[in-house]
C-alpha positions in Angstrom: -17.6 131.0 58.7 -18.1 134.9 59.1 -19.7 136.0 62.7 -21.9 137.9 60.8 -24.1 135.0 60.7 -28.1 135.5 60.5 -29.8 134.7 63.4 -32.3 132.5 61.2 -28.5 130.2 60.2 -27.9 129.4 63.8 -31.1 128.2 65.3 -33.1 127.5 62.2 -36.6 127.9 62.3 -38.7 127.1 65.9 -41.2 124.7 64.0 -38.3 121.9 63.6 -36.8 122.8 66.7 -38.1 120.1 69.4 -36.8 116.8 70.8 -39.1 114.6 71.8 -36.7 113.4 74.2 -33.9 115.7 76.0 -32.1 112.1 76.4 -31.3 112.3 73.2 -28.2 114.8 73.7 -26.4 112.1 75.2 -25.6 111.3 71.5 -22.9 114.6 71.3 -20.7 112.8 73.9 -20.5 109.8 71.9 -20.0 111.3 68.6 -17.1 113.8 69.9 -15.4 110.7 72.1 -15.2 108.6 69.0 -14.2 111.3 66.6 -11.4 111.7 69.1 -10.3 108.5 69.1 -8.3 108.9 65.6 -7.0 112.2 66.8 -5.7 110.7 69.6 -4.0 107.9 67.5 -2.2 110.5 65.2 -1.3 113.3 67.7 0.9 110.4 70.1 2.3 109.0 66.5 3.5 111.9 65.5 4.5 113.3 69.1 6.9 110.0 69.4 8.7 110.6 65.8 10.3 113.3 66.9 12.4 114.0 70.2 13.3 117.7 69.3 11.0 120.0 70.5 11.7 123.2 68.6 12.0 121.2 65.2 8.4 119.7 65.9 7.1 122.9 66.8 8.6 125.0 64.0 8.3 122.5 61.0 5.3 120.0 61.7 2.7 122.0 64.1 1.2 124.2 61.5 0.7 120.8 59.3 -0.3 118.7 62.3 -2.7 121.4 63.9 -4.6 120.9 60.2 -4.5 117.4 60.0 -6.5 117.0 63.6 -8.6 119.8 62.2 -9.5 118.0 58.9 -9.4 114.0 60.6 -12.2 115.9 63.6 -14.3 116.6 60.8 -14.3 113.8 58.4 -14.6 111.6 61.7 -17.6 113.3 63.3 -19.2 113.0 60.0 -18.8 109.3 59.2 -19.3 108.5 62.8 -22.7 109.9 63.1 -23.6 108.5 59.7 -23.0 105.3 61.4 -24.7 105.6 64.1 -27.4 107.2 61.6 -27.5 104.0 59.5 -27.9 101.4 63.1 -30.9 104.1 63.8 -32.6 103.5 60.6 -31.8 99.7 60.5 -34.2 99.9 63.6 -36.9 102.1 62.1 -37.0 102.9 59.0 -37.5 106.8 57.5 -40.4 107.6 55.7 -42.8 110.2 55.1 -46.4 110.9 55.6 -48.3 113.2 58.7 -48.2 111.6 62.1 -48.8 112.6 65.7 -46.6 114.5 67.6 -46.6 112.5 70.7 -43.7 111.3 72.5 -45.0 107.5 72.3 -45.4 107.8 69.0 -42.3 105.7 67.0 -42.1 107.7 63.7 -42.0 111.1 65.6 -39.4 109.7 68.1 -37.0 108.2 65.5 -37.4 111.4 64.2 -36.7 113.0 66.9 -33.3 110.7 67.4 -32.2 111.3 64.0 -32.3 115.1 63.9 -30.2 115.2 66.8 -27.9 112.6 65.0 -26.8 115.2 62.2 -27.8 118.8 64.1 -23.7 117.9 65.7 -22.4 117.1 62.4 -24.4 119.4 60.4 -22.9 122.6 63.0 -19.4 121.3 63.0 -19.3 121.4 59.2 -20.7 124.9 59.0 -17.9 126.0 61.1 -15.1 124.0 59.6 -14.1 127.3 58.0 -14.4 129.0 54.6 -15.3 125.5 52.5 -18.7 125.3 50.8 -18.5 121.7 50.0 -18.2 120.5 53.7 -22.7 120.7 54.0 -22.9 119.4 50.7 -20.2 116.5 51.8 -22.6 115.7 55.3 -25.6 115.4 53.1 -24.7 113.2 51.1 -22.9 110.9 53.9 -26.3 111.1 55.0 -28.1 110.0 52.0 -29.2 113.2 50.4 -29.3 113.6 46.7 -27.2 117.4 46.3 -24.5 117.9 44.2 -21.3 120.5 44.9 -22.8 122.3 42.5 -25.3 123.7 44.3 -23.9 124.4 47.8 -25.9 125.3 50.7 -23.5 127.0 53.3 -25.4 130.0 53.7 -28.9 128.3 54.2 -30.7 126.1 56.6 -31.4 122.7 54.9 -32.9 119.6 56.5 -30.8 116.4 56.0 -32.9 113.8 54.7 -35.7 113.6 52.0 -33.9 116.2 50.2 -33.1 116.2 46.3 -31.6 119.3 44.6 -30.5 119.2 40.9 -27.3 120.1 39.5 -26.6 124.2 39.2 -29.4 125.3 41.6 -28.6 128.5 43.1 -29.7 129.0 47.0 -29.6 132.2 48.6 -28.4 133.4 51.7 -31.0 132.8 54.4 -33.1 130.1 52.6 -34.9 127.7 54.9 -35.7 124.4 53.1 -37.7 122.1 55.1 -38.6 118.5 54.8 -39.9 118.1 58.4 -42.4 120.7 60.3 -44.0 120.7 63.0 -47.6 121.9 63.4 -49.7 122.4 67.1 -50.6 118.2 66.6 -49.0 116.8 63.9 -45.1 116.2 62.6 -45.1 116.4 58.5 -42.4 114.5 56.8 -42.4 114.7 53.2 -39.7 115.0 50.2 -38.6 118.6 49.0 -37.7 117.7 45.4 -35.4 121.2 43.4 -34.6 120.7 40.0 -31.7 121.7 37.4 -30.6 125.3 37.2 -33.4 126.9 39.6 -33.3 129.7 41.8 -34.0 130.4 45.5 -34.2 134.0 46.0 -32.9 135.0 49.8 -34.6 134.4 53.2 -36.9 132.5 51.6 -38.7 129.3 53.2 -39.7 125.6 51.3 -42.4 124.1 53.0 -42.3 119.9 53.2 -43.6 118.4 49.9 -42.8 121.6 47.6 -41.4 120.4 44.0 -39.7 122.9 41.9 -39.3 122.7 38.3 -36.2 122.8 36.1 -35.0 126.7 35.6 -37.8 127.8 37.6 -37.1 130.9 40.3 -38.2 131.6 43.3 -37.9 135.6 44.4 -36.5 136.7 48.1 -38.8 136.5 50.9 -41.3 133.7 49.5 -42.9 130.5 51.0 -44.1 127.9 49.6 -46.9 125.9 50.7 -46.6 122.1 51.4 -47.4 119.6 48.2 -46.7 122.9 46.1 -45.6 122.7 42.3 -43.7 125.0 41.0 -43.5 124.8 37.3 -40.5 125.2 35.3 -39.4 128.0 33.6 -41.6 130.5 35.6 -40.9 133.1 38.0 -43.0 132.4 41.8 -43.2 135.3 44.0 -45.4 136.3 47.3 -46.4 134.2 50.7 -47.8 132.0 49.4 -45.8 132.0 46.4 -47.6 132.4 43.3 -46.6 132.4 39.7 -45.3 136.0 38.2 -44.4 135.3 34.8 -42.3 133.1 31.8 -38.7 132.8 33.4 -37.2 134.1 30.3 -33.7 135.3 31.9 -31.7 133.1 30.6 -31.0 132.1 26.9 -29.0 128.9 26.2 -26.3 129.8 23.4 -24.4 126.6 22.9 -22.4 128.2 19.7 -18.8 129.3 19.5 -17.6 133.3 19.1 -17.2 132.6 15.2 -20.7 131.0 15.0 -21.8 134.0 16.7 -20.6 136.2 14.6 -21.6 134.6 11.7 -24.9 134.5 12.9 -24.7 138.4 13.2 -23.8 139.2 9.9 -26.4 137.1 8.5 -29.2 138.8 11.2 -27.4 142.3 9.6 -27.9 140.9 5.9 -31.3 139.5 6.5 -32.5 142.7 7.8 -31.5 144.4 4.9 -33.2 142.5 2.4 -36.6 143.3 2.0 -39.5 140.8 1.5 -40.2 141.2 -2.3 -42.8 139.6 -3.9 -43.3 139.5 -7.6 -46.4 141.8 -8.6 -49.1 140.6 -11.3 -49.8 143.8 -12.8 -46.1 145.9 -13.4 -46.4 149.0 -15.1 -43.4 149.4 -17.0 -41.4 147.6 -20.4 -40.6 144.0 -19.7 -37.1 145.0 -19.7 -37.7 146.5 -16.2 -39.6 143.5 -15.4 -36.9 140.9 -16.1 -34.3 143.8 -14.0 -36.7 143.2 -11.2 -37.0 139.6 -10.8 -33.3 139.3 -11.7 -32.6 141.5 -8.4 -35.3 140.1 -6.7 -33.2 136.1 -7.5 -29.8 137.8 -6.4 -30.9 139.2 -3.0 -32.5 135.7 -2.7 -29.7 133.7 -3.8 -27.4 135.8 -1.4 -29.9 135.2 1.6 -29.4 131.5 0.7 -25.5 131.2 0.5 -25.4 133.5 4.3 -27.8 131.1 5.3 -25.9 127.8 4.3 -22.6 129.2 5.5 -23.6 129.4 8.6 -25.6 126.0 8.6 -22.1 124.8 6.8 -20.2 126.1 10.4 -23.0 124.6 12.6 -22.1 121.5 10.6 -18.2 121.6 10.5 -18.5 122.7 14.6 -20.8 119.2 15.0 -18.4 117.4 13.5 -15.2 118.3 15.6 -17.2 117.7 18.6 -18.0 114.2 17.3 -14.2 113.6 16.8 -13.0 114.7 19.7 -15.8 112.5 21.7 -14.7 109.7 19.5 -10.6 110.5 20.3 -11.6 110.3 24.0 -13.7 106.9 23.5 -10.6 105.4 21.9 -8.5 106.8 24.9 -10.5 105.2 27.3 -10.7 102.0 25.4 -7.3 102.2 25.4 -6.5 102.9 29.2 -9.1 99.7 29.4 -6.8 97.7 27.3 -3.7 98.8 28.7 -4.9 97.8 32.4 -6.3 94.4 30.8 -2.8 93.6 29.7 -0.9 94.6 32.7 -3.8 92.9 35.0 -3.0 89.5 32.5 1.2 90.5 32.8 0.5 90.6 36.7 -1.0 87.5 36.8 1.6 85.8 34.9 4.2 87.1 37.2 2.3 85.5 39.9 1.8 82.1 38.4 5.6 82.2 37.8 6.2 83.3 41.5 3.6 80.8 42.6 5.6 78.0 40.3 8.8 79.0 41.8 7.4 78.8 44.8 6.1 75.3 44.5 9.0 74.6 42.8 11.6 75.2 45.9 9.3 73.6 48.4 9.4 70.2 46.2 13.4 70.7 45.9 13.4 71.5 49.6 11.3 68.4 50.2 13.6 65.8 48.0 16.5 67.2 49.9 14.8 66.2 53.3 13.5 63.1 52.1 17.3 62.4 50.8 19.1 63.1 54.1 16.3 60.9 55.6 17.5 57.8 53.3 20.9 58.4 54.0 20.8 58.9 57.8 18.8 55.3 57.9 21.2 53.6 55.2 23.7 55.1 58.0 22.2 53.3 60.7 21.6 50.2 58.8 25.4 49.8 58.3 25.8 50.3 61.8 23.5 47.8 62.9 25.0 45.4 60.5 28.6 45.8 62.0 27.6 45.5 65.1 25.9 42.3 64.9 29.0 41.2 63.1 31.3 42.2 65.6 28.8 40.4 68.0 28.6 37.3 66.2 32.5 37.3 65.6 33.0 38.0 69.6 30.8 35.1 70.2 32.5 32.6 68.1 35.6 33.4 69.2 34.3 33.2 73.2 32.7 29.7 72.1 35.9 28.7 70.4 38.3 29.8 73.2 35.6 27.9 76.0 36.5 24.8 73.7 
């Protein structure tokens, strides 16, 4: 991020800025430790891969150096989001006006969770020159922004926050869900729409809903639970509606369209609005030349006007077959994964079959060398009673 930085960026504004506990803080220590942890991990990895010194330094340093940078990030980020999510599994956000006392749970929690994401939220505005790193902590957090609609040169609270797809925020906008008054903390949902505009330095008050296309001009506030309407311009502190927001015209046709749509404007002004008199001085051959140039005109208004409706048509219809050619594409990458999925599992089941297979022939082999070893032994025995019973009866017969 540049160092030229407005002052209003790097503290935000003093009516969120309060702890209800300087406790609290202790949290930073614990988020940087365990974001550390997987740095660690990676740095003695990599360290014990190589024993060359000058090849580590010259081919792997640059790449390692923005590995840690990117893991530090990512990890301080998930980390506090789950710390955030323990915090909120013991009291739950919500909104509504309560009393700024320290005793007071809702402004406490509060209190806990801002200082939670202020780590994150600072760590990702000076990861370097990437918009999508706010936008990425916000939604971790639960926000609903899209990277669409960055907001690295403002100062946006991180929860209770909605802002539609192509909203435009200016340099120096401070959108606030949370504010604190001389008594009171006010919570309460900032909700943007689609396509709107924040004009710079300006300031959203907690509860301000803004309309689709609507715009807001530099150096505005809102007031909290204001409306702003869509398609109109807001203006002033308080802001206060200006006029129709009529900046921007949607032109969803092609450059042939358009220029078919010119010639016809060209032709159309041309031809003059001609009504048929009742009373015609002249010979009713002058009457009859009249109408019959009066039909022409008319008849050529008509075949501009279906050409064009013809090229509407014809550019409708290659939009419908390319969304049909990519249905059928995905319905074939569907199938496809179906029948490798079903080819997989019949690999497996043969594997498995095999499998069960060997251990029965490895089994029937046991059991075999079992029968034989004791068929073995049974032999024995047998000739050694023999030989017992034939060295007794020839004792018996020599004692004789």
């Amino acid at each position: 991020m540049s160092s030229t930085v407005p002052t209003t960026l790097r503290a935000g504004p003093a009516t969120t800025n309060t702890l209800a506990s300087q406790s609290f803080t202790a949290i930073y220590g614990l988020i940087i430790w365990l974001a550390l942890i997987p740095c660690f991990f990676l740095t003695t990895k990599l360290i014990t891969l190589f024993d060359d010194t000058l090849l580590f330094i010259a081919l792997i340093l640059p790449i390692f150096i923005f590995l840690i940078y990117f893991i530090f990030f990512v990890s301080v980020v998930l980390w506090s989001a789950l710390i955030l999510k323990i915090v909120n599994l013991i009291h739950t956000p919500k909104e509504g006006i309560f009393p700024r006392d320290n005793k007071n749970r809702d402004y406490k929690f509060w209190s806990l969770r801002a200082v939670i994401k202020k780590f994150p939220l600072w760590v990702c505005h000076n990861v370097g020159p990437f918009p999508w790193t706010d936008v990425f902590a916000m939604k971790v957090f639960g926000n609903h922004v899209t990277y669409k609609s960055p907001v690295f040169d403002a100062w946006v609270d991180a929860e209770f926050m909605d802002i539609g797809r192509g909203t435009t925020i200016g340099q120096g906008v401070v959108i606030m869900t949370s504010m604190i008054t001389t008594d009171f903390l006010i919570i309460k949902r900032v909700k943007i729409g689609k396509n709107a505009v924040i004009g710079a330095h300006s300031v959203i008050s907690p509860g301000t809903k803004i309309g689709d296309n609507a715009i807001i001009g530099a150096l505005s506030a809102t007031e909290i639970d204001q409306e702003i309407e869509n398609d109109f311009v807001y203006m002033g502190n308080p802001a206060r509606k200006i006029r129709k927001a009529a900046f921007k015209i949607k032109d969803e046709l092609s450059a042939h369209e358009r220029a078919l749509q010119k010639k016809y404007d060209e032709i159309k002004a041309k031809i003059p609005e001609i009504e048929p008199k009742r009373h015609i001085v002249g010979t009713k051959a002058s009457l009859q030349l009249h109408k019959s140039e009066f039909k022409e005109k008319r008849a050529m208004h008509h075949e501009e006007k279906a050409y064009v409706k013809q090229a509407k048509a014809k550019s409708k219809a290659r939009k419908s077959e390319y969304k049909i050619e990519r249905l059928q594409f995905k319905a074939d990458k569907h199938i496809y994964k179906a029948e490798k999925q079903k080819y997989e599992s019949i690999l497996a089941m043969q594997k498995a079959q095999r499998a069960i297979n060997e251990k029965i022939e490895k089994d029937r082999h046991k059991l075999q060398k079992i029968e034989n070893t004791e068929r073995e032994r049974e032999i024995k025995d047998k000739r050694h009673i023999t030989f017992r019973l034939k060295k007794k009866s020839t004792e018996t017969k020599a004692e004789e």
